[in-house]
C-alpha positions, 0 to 999 in steps of 0.5 A: 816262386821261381821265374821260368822265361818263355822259350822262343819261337822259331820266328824269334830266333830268325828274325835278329838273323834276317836283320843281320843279314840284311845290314851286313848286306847293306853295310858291303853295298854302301861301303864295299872293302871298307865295311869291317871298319865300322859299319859291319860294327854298327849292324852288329850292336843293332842286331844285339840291340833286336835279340836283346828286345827278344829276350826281354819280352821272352821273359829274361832280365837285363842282368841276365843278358848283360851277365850272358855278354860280359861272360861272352866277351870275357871269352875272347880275351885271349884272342885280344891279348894275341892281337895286341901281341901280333901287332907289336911283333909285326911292328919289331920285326919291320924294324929288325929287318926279319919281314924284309929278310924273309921276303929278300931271301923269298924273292929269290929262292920261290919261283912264280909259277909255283907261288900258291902253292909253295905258300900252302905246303910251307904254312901247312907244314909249319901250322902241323909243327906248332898247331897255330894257324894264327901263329903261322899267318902272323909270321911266315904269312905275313912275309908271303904276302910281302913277296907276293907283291914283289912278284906280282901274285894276287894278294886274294889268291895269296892269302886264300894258299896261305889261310889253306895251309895253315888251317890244313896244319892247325886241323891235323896238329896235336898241338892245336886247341881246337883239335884237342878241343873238339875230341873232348866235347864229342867224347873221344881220344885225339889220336882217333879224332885226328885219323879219323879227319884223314878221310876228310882232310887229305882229300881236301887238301890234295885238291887245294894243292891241284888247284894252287898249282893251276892257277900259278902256271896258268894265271901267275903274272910273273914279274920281270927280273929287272922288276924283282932285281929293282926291290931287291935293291931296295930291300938292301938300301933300306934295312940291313939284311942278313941271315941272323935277322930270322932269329926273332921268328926261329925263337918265335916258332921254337916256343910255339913248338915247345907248347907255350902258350900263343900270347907270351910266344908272340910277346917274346918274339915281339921283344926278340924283334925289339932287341934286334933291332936296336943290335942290327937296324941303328940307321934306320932307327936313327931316320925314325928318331926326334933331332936332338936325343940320344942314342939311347934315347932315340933306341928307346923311343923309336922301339916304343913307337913302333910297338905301338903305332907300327912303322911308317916308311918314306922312301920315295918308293911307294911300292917299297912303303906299302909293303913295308909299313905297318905294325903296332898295336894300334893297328890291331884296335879296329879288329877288336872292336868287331871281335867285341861286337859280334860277341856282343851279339852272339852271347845275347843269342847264346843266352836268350836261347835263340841259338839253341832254337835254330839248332833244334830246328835243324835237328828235326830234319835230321831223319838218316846218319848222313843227314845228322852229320851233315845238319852238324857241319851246317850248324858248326858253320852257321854258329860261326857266322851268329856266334862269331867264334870258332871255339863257341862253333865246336863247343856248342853244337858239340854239346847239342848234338852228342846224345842224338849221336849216341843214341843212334848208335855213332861213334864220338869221332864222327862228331868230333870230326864233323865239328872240325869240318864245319866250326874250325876251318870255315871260321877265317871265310866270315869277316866279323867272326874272331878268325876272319877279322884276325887274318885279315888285320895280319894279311891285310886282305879283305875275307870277302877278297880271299874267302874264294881262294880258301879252297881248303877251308870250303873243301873240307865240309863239302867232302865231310858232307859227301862222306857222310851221305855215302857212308864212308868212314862212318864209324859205329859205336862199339860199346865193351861189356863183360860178355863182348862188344857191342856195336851200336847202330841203328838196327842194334839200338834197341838191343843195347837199350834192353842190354843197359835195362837189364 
């Protein structure tokens, strides 16, 4: 006899939501910017520990779930791999003296008026070149954030210009994943999939760039020059700074480019850095060494800390030892313990059902095309926030909304497009989500501090929705026969329909 589990109620898929929202919310009042170090970790396990009951009682097994979370996890791991990569690469080029050049030479070269908006221009145009919003914010992202505080920018704000620019690029770039992704789940072709995000995306962003450009002119806090002059000087009494220490992150970027994958790039950029270091940095790795060793000794030692603890400056200079420390593996383990947790729970509400039961809820509502496509972008935005992954954002309201889309006569680009505007650039907003916890182990600002200065990543669905309720750009579904096309919406339906009968 073979078992059939009970479909849950709506009830059963809202509760383990009510719940988390509550503890998240709880976990922000008690422990405000502290809260992704554990206690979003704790509601999460608590929440996967609800929809687990859930699932029993509904007729499913313990090795049904546990097969449905190690399938889960299993799916970040290459993001994990990444982090790890990131944070021995930070590390490296600490200590090669790349992040303080690109912050020497940044200091000097971008005017504090225009701050945000440079920053979002030079990620977008990196982000289009390599399709790698990630990529992008542990490189050029990293240094920006680093002559923000030399001028006195707001790191929030930086970081918002920064994460917009990126994912502007990453959304248009044929090499990105989730921009090849997305046109494969709906059905259609990548160049049509990407022109047809123009009509959302230059909008969205033309006005992020007006509003980066108001706020640097209106609200900047310029730095002195006597300020700026100060850590220039101390940028050249710590580390050795010269042109050819930027060669880590031109490899680094040209591999990107060239199509390899994210985790072997970054490694080979982090190795780059190792290598540059020991050629250009030997004082400072000597200030870092044990008494007593070799040269090679301490080379090979202080390297292989800092590739996995970081690098811990103490120069007196607070300023200085705060933008310039950090890095390592280690410094990586905290945002993949909440990447495994909120996997943890997601994969639970995937498998029991309870995921689908909120999308087919929300499908019920979905009565006009504007309203269809709306109820996707939501739902690509709510499977970020319950499943806490941007490809699982795309792929599963991809799968689910596909056939109703066809059915009523919508071209696949609308879907495709509609994913993209509501799964790929709102995931970096929601800090237990694989995107948030990674730009904020980077960038090192809290998403609840930056997810405001987004204006892109909430932009973008905003304008999707209104294109959606005006009709704009809403294309139909041209289907060729022997005799002509046929253009499918729905006044056509039923035509077609007899047409395929016959």
């Amino acid at each position: 006899m073979i078992k059939k589990n009970k479909k849950p109620t709506l009830l059963d898929a809202l509760f383990p939501l009510t719940v988390l929202l509550s503890l998240l919310f709880l976990a922000v009042y008690f422990f405000g910017d502290d809260s992704s170090s554990g206690p979003n970790q704790i509601a999460l396990m608590l929440c996967a520990g609800v929809a687990c009951l859930i699932g029993l009682k509904n007729g499913y097994t313990r090795f049904e779930i546990e097969e449905g979370i190690i399938k889960g996890i299993s799916l970040t791991l290459g993001a994990i791999l990444i982090l790890l990569a990131v944070g021995s690469l930070i590390g490296t080029w600490l200590l090669a003296g790349t992040v303080p050049t690109m912050i020497y030479f940044g200091l000097q070269i971008l005017e504090p008026q225009y701050f945000y908006v440079s920053c979002t221009i030079i990620c977008a145009l990196v982000a289009l070149c390599i399709g790698s919003s990630w990529t992008v914010a542990a490189t050029i992202g990293v240094a920006l954030m680093g002559v923000s505080s030399g001028i006195d920018a707001s790191g929030p704000m930086t970081a918002g210009a920064i994460i917009s620019g990126a994912y502007f690029g990453d959304k248009l770039s044929p090499l990105s994943d989730t921009t090849n992704l997305a046109p494969a789940i709906a059905g259609t072709e990548l160049f049509v999939h990407i022109k047809n995000m123009l009509w959302s995306t230059i909008p969205s962003f033309s006005i992020t760039l007006i509003l980066f450009f108001l706020l640097g002119i209106n609200n900047a806090e310029q730095a002195s020059n006597t300020q700026i002059d100060q850590l220039l000087l101390s940028l050249e009494s710590e580390f050795f700074i010269a042109w050819y220490l930027l060669i880590p992150l031109f490899i680094t970027l040209f591999l990107a480019v060239r199509k390899m994958p994210a985790f072997p790039a970054i490694g080979i950029g982090a190795i780059a850095g190792a290598v540059w270091a020991v050629l250009f940095q030997q004082d400072l790795i000597l200030a870092h060494a044990n008494e007593g060793l070799s040269l090679i000794e301490a080379n090979t030692m202080v390297v292989w800390q800092v590739m996995y603890s970081g690098i811990s400056l103490d120069t007196g200079n607070k300023a200085i030892d705060d933008l310039l420390s950090g890095g390592g593996m280690g410094s990586m383990l905290n945002t993949i313990w909440l990447i495994i947790t909120a996997m943890t729970f997601g994969s639970i509400m995937e498998k029991v059902g309870l995921l689908k039961r909120v999308v087919e809820s929300l499908m019920g509502v979905a009565n006009s095309v504007g309203s269809l496509i709306s109820t996707t972008i939501v739902t690509a935005f709510g499977t970020n926030c319950i499943a806490a992954d941007q490809y699982i954002a795309i792929v599963m309201p991809g799968r689910m909304f596909k056939e109703e889309y066809r059915r009523r006569g919508l071209a696949p680009e609308n879907l495709s497009r509609a994913l993209e505007d509501g799964g790929t650039v709102t995931s970096p907003l929601i800090p237990w989500n694989t995107c948030g916890a990674y730009m904020q182990s980077v960038l090192l600002i809290n998403p609840l501090d930056y997810a405001l200065f987004c204006f892109f990543n909430w932009l973008s669905p905003i304008i999707g929705i209104i294109c959606a309720y005006a009709g704009f750009k809403v294309k139909s579904l041209i289907v060729k026969t022997t005799d002509s096309p046929v253009v499918l919406g729905t006044a056509t339906e039923k035509a077609y329909q007899s047409h395929i009968n016959k």
